[in-house]
N, C-alpha and C positions, 0 to 999 in steps of 0.2 A: 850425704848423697853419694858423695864419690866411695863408700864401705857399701852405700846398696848396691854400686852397680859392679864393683868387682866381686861382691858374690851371685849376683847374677851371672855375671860371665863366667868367676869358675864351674856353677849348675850346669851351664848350655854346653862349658868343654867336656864334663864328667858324663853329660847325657851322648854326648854325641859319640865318646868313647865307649861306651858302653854299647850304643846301638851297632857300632862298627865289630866289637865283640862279639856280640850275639849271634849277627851276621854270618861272620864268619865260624863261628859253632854249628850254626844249621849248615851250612858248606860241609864241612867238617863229618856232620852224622852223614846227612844225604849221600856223600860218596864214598865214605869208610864202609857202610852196611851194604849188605843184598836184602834187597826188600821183594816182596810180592807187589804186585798192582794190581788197582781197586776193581778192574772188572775181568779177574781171576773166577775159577769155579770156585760157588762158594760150598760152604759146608751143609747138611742137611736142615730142615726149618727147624728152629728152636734151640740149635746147638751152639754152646758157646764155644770158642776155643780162642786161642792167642794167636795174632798176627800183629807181621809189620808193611806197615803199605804207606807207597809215595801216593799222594793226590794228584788228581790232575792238573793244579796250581802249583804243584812244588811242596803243598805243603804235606809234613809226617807225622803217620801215628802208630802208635806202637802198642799194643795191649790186649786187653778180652774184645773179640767181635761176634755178634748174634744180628743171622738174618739181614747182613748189608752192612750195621749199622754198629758202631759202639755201643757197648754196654757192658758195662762193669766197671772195674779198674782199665786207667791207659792213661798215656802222655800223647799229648799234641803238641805239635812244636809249627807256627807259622813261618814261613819264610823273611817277615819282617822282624825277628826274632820273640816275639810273644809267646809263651810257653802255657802252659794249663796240664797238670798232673792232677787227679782225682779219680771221681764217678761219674759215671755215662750212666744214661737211659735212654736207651731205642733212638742214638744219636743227639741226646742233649745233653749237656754239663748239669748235672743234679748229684746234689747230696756235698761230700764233704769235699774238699778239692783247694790246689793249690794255682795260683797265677800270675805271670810273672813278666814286667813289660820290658822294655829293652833297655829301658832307660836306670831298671835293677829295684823298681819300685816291685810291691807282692801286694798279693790279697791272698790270706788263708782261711779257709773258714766253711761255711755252709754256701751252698749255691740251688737255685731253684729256676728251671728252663733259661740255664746261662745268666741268671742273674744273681747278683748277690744279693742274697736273701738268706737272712737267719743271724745265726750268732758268726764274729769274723772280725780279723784287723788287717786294715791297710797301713802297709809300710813304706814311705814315700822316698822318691831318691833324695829329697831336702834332709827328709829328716821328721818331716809330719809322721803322726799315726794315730789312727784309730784304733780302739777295740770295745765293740759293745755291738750293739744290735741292727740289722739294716734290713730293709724293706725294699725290693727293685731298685735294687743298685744306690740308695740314697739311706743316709743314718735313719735313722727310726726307733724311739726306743732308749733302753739307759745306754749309754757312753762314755768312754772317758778319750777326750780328745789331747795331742800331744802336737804344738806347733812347731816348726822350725825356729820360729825368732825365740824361742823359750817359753810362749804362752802357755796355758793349761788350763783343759775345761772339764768339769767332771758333771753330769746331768744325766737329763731327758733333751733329746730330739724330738724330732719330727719333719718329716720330710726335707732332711737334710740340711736343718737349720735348727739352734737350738731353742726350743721350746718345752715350756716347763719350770719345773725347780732343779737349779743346777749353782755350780762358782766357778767362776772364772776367775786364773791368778795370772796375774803380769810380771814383767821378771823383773820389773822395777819394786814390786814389794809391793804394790796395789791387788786389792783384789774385793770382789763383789762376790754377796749369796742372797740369792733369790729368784726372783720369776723372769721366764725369761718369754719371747712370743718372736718369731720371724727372724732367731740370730742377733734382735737387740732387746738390753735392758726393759724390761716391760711389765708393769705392775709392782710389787711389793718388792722390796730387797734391801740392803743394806752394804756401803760401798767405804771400803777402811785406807786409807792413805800411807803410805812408809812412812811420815809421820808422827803419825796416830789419830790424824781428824779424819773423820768419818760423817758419813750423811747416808740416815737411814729413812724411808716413808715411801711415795709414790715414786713411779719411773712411768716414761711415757717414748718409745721410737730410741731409747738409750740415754735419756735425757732425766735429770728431777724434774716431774709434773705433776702439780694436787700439793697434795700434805705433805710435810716430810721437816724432820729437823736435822742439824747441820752441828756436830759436835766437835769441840776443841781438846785437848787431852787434859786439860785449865780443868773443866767441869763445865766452864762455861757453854754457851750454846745458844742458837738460832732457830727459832721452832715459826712455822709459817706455810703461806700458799707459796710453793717455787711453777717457774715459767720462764722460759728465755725470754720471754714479752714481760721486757720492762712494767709497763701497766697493768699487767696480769700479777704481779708479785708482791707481795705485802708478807711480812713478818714481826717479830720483837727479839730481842737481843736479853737472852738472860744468864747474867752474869753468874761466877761461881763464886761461892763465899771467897775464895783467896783475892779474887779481882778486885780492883779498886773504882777503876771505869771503863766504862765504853770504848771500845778500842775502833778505828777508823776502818772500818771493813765495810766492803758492798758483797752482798751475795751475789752477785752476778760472775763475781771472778771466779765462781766455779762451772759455771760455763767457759767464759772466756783461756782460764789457764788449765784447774784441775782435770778438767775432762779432757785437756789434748792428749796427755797421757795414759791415756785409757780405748784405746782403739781396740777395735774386735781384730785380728790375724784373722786375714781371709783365707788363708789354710791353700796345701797344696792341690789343684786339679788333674786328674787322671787324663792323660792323652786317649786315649780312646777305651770305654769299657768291653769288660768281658762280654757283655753281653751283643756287643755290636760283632763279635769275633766268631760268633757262630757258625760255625758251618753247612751250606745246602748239601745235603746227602742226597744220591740219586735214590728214587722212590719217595721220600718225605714227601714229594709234591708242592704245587706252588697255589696260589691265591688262585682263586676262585673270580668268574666274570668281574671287570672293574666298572666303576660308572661313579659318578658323583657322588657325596653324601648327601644324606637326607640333613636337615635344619629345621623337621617340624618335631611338636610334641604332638601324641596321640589323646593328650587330654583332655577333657570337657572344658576347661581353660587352657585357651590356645595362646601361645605366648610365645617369647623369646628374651634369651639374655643375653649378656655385654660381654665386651672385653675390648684390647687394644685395635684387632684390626675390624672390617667394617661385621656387622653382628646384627643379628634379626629382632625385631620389636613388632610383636603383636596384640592388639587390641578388642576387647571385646566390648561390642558397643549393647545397646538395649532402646528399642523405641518406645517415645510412651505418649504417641499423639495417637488422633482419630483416625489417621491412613492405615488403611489396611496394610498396605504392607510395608507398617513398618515393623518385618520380623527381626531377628534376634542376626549380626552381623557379625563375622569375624573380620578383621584385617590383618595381614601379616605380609613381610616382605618380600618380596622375589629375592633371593639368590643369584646377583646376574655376574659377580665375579668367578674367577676361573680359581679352583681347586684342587688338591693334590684327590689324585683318585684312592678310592676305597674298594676291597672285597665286597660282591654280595652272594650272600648264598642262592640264591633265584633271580629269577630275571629281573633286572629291577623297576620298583613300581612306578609309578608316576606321580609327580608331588600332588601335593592334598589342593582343591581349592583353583578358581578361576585367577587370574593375572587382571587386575582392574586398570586397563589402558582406558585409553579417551575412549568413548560411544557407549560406557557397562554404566549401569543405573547408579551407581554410587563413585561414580569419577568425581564428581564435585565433593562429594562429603570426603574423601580422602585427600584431594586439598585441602579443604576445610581443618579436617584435622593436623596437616603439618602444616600449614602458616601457623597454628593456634599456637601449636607446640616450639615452634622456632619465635613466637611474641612469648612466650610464659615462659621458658629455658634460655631464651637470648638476653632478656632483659636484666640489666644489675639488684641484686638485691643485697640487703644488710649480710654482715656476716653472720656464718650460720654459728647457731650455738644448740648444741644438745637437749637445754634445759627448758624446754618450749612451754610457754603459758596457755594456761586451759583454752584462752579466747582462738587459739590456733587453733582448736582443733572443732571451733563451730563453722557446721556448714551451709547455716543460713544469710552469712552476707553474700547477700544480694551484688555481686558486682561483675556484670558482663560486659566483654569487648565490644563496639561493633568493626567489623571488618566490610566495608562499602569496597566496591571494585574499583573506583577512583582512589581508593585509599584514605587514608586521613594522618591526623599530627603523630600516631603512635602507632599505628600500621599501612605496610606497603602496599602499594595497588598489584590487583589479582585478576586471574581469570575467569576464576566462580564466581557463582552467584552471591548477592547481599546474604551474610550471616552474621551471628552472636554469636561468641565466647566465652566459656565458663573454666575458671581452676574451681575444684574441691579445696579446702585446707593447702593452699601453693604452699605454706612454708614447712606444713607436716611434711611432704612428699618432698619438697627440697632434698629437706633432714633427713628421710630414711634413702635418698638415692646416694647421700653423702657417708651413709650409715651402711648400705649396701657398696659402696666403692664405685659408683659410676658413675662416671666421668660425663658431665654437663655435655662437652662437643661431640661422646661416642654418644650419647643418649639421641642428640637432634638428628644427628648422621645417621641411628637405627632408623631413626623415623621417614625423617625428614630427607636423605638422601638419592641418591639418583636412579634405586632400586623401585619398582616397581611391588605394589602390596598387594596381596593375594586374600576374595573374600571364600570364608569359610562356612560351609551350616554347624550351627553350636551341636554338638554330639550328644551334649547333657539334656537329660530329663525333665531338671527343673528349671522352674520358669524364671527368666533372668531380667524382670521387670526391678525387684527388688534387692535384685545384688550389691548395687550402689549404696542403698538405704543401710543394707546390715552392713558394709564397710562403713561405713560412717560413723555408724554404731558401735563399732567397735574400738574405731582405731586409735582412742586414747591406749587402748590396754593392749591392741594390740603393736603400738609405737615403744611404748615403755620394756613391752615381752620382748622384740630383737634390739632393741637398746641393753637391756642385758643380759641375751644369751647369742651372743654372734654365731654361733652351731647353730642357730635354730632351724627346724626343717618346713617349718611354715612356706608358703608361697612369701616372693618378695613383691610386694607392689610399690610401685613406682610413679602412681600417677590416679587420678578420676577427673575426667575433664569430660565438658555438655558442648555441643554443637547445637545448634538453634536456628535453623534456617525461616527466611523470612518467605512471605507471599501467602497464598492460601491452603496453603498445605499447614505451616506452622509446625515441618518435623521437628523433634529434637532428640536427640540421639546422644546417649552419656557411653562413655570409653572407659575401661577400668585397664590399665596397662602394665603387666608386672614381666618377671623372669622366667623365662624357658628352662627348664630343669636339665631338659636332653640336648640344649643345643652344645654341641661339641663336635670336636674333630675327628674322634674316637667312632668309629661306625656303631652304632647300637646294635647289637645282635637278636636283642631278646627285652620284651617291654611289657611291663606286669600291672595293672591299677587290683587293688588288693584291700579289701573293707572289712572280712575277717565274717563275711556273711556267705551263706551259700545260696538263694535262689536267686535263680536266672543271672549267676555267676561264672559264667563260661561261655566264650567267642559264638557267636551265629554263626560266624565264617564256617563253612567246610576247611577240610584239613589239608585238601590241594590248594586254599587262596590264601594260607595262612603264609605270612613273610615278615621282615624285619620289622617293617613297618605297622603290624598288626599289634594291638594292645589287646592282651588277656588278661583271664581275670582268675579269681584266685581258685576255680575247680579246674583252670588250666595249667595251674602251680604245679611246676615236676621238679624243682629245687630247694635244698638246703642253701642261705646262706653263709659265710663264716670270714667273720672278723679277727683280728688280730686282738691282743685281752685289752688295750689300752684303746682303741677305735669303738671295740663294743662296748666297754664302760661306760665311753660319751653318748654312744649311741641311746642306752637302755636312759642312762638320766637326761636327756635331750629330748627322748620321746616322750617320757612321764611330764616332761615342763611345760612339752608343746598340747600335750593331751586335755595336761588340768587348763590352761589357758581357751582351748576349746570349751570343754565342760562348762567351763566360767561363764560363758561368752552366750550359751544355750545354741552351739555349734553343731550339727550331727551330717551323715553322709558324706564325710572327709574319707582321701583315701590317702593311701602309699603308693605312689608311684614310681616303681624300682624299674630299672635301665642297665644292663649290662653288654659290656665289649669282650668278648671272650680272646685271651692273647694270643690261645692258641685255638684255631676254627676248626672246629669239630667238620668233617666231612659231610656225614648225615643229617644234616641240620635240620632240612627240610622235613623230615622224617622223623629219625628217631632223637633228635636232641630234643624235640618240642613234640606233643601232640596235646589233641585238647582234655583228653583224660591223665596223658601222662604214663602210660601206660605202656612206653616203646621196650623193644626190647635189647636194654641196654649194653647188653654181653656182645652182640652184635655189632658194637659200634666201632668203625674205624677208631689208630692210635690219631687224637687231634693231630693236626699241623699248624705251624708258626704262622700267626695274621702278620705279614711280614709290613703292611701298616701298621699297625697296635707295635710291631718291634722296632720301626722306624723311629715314631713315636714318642717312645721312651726312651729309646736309646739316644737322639738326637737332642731330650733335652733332659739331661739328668741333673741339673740345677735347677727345671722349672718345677720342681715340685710344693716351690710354695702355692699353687695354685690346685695342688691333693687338700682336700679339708672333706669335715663330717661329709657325708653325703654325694661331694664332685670327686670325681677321676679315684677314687679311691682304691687299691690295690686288695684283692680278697680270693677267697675259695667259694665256689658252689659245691655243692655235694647233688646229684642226681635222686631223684628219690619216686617211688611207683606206689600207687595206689591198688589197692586191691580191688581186683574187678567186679567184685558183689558189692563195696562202697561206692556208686554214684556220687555222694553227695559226702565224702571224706575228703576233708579242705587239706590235710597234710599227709602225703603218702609215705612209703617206708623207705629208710635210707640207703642206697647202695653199693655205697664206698666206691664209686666213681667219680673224681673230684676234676672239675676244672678251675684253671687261674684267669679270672676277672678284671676289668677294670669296672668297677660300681658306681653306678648313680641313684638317689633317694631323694624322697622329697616328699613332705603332705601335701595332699595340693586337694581343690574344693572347697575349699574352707568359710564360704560364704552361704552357706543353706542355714539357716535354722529352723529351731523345732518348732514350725510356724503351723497354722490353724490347717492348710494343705497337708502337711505333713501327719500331723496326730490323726486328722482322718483317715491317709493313706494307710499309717500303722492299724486301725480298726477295723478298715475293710479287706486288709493282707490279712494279719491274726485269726479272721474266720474262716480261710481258706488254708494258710500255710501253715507252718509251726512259727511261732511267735518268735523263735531263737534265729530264726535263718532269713528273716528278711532285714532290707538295709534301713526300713524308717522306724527306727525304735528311740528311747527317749536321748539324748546328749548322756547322761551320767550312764547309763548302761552300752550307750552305742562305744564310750568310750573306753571299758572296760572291757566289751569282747574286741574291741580293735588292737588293745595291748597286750592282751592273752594272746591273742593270733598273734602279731608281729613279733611276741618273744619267743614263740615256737619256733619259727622259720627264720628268723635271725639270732645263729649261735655262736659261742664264743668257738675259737680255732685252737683248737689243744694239740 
């Protein structure tokens, strides 16, 4: 203890020396030189030439200037002593460039709108270093990592943590090769001691879990199920011809000793990134009107998804009694906490859907639904286990709540009116919310919380009497599909529950409740549902009411997307998984519902970033400016990118692209090597149609009218062939 903390303190003394140094360097230039200042006459538009200029903060730079603004080569030097030597672009740090904090730590490398991005090593005042590959400011990519305490990690990352096939060596002589998921031990690997026993098979969170055997340098060995859970562990002990017997060992003591030795080095962190260092230049301009974000999806399943703090839960119910009106209902939450404001390009719109307080016709059925939900998520059940018996997933036992307003032995007394309760498969849906990550108390709290729910009219076409029945139907295969492909881009469902109201009405009203694809902190700038069909594939809206918030469709597609090559590999096999899983299923009329946050907000947005042909004229377009949201953002949490995966918050290129004006009906226009930097979101979502007796008619009676190729109700096996053909057109790799 007392060796970690005097090198601690020497760090803190060397840091501090060092920022006193720096200091006084910028002292040093600022009064040695004659500089020019920043609102000199400049030179004429488009000329580059060299200057040296104080800022109005104090801070200097010194290099090529064009039109106000850096560009080229130059040195910047802040007053806190931070340095940055490279390339500039129209006042951004892009291309190859050097940076340098006070404390004597660097980063040299590629840089891309002041982030590090591309190939680059960071070299730490400790002693850490990276060199390999990084993606907005976080590893990404092969790496070979270099700790101070002597560690060493050679791999794959991903979002700043390593994932993948990589080895990690410890300077005690330990070292492991294998799979790696979230920075620990995970999946397949094999892990060799100074020595020489070694324990090769399954890993689980950094741990042995599953199979795996346990070797002695003897020959001997231990082959078995490992588990820190004593009762979960059983093995045999097989001896090597030299052994004589059975030697007194508990495998457990490789949890308890072997693995203390084996710690991951949480590696050096940067006191503040480059990317937070960016400078406002006069003219770049600043954000655009503020106002809240939005929290809804524009999809024909309206929904919402989880996280730590409070998070939106939306429901879509279905009537199936004799009241006329019991039509098709959305629920979803009010938003009544207070939020960091967001940019919008237009005035902004009004959330989707009425606020259901006391006196609105379905105030009791929304009670209704979070007592139900606070007795089936409140109550203790068995532990949960993965490996669920067929009987789970029938949904003919018959077993309803009643909820009396007196209350009874196993629910509270209420305001509403006398109702019954129903879970679908409670222990499927347990499993897959355990399986999705969400957390039982956020789950009730989406629901069930002091937000107020908001009812919706279903957007969707098709009739949603039946939606229940085909989840049902599916959801052995479809449980087993995200049990093993955690990318999976499917909709996540969370929940089917029946409300049963009593008296002479006898409504009942079933809930199917899953994840919000778009809910996020990131403003959505641009929202696409996308079938890879062309009729009556493009917004009704006129082109002045089209806004953030508006979902198009794919003849109002005016984008390339582009992936980084190891995001789009998962991409292209994650979509062929989820596809055949449809096809299987006799699934068709699924879409892709793409979501983007542009980092930097194109000025025209309204206008020429988007129109419903696509057709803007894109040479026209203002240089974008910094969504100083979007850079807050990221900047503010550059450790949170375990929460980047397939499809969420994902970092990417669009490419703009125009349609030729004699094709109408040309689903991908041409590309225009106008590229913007993205944060992406994806998702299939719809997933509950099939090729049912409505639909084969609706293909019979479109067919004699349209061309057979361009409408949306065609068979499952063909519907899901042109939807792969289309989405691997417009999502390409980034070269």
């Amino acid at each position: 203890m007392s060796k970690k903390l005097g090198f601690r303190k020497a760090l803190e003394t060397k840091v501090k020396k060092s920022q006193v140094a720096a200091k006084k360097k910028a002292i040093s230039i600022f009064t040695a030189m004659s500089v020019a200042h920043v609102d000199e006459e400049e030179a004429g538009s488009g000329e580059v030439r060299h200057v040296e200029k104080v800022l109005p903060r104090g801070d200097f730079y010194i290099g090529e200037w064009c039109d106000g603004l850096p560009h080229g080569n130059g040195k910047y030097l802040w007053t806190d002593g931070c340095m940055y030597v490279g390339g500039w672009f129209k006042g951004k740090i892009m291309g190859k460039g050097k940076f340098c904090w006070p404390s004597g730590a660097t980063y040299e490398g590629e840089f891309k709108s002041g982030f590090m991005d591309g190939q680059g090593t960071f070299t730490g005042f400790s002693g850490d270093s990276y060199k390999g590959s990084w993606v907005m400011n976080l590893k990404h990519g092969q790496g070979i990592k270099n700790y101070f305490n002597g560690d060493y990690y050679e791999g794959e990352w991903r979002t700043g943590f390593q994932e993948g096939e990589g080895r990690y060596q410890w300077t005690n002589g330990i070292h492991y090769d294998g799979q790696w998921k979230n920075g620990l031990m995970n999946g397949n690997g094999r892990m060799e001691w100074s020595d020489g026993n070694s324990y090769e098979g399954c890993w689980e969170d950094g741990f042995p879990k599953g199979n795996g055997t346990f070797r002695w340098p003897d020959g001997s060995s231990y082959v078995g199920v490992w588990s820190k859970d004593v009762k979960e562990m059983n093995g045999t002990y097989n001896p090597s011809d030299s052994s004589t017997e059975k030697p007194d060992w508990d495998p457990q003591v490789v949890f308890s000793e072997y693995l203390k030795e084996c710690k991951i080095c949480p590696g050096e962190k940067m006191s503040i990134l480059p990317s937070k260092k960016m400078p406002h230049w006069p003219g770049m301009g600043k954000g655009n009107d503020q106002g809240r974000p939005r929290r809804m999806s524009d999809g024909k399943l309206n929904c919402h998804s989880f996280s730590s703090d409070m998070h939106d839960v939306s429901a879509i119910s279905e009537g199936d009694s004799k009241d006329d009106d019991d039509g098709i209902e959305s629920l979803c939450l009010e938003d009544s906490t207070s939020r960091g404001s967001l940019p919008h390009f237009k005035t902004p719109t009004k959330r989707q859907g009425q606020t259901i307080s006391k006196g609105h016709k379905n105030y009791e059925l929304m009670l209704n639904l979070q007592l139900g939900i606070r007795h089936s998520v409140g109550r203790p059940g068995p532990v949960i286990s993965l490996d669920l018996k067929s009987s789970a997933f029938d949904p003919k036992e018959k077993v309803w709540t009643k909820f009396p307003p007196e209350g009874s032995k196993h629910t509270p007394p209420h305001q509403s009116s006398d109702f019954r309760w129903k879970d679908y498969c409670p222990l499927v849906f347990r499993t897959l919310r355990k399986l999705f990550d969400v957390d039982a108390a956020d789950y009730m709290i989406s629901i069930c919380g002091d937000d107020a729910l908001r009812e919706l009219s279903s957007p969707g076409k098709s009739g949603m009497r039946t939606l229940s029945q085909v989840l049902l139907r599916m959801l052995p295969a479809y449980y087993n599909h995200v049990r093993s492909f955690e990318n999976t881009l499917v909709t996540k469902f969370y929940g089917l529950h029946c409300v049963k109201l009593t008296g002479t009405a006898q409504k009942k009203v079933r809930f199917v409740i899953m994840g919000n694809l778009l809910c996020t902190h990131y403003t959505i700038h641009r929202r696409f549902d996308l079938k890879g069909s062309s009729h009556g594939r493009t917004t009704s809206k006129p082109e002045s009411e089209i806004d953030p918030s508006t979902t198009l469709k794919d003849l109002d597609l005016n984008y390339l997307f582009r992936l980084e090559k190891t995001w789009f590999e998962e991409f292209c096999r994650q979509v062929d998984r989820d596809c055949d899983l449809l096809e299987q299923e006799r699934i068709m009329d699924y879409s892709l519902l793409v979501g983007f946050h542009f980092r930097e907000v194109p000025t025209p947005l309204a206008s020429a970033a988007v129109t419903p042909t696509g057709n803007a004229d894109h040479e026209n377009e203002e240089v974008p400016r910094l969504s100083q949201t979007g850079q807050d953002q990221l900047d503010s949490e550059p450790s949170g990118g375990s929460s980047i995966r397939l499809g969420i918050s994902m970092p990417a290129r669009i490419e703009k692209t125009v349609r030729k004006p004699e094709c109408e009906t040309q689903l991908i226009g041409e590309p225009t090597g106008v590229f913007y930097d993205v944060i992406l979101f994806f998702g299939i979502i719809d997933i509950l149609q099939d090729y049912d007796i409505t639909k084969k008619l609706e293909h019979a009676y479109k067919s004699m009218q349209y061309d057979p190729t361009s409408i949306s109700a065609v068979d499952p096996k063909q519907y899901s062939k042109r939807f792969r053909d289309f989405i691997f057109k417009i999502f390409v790799e980034d070269t």
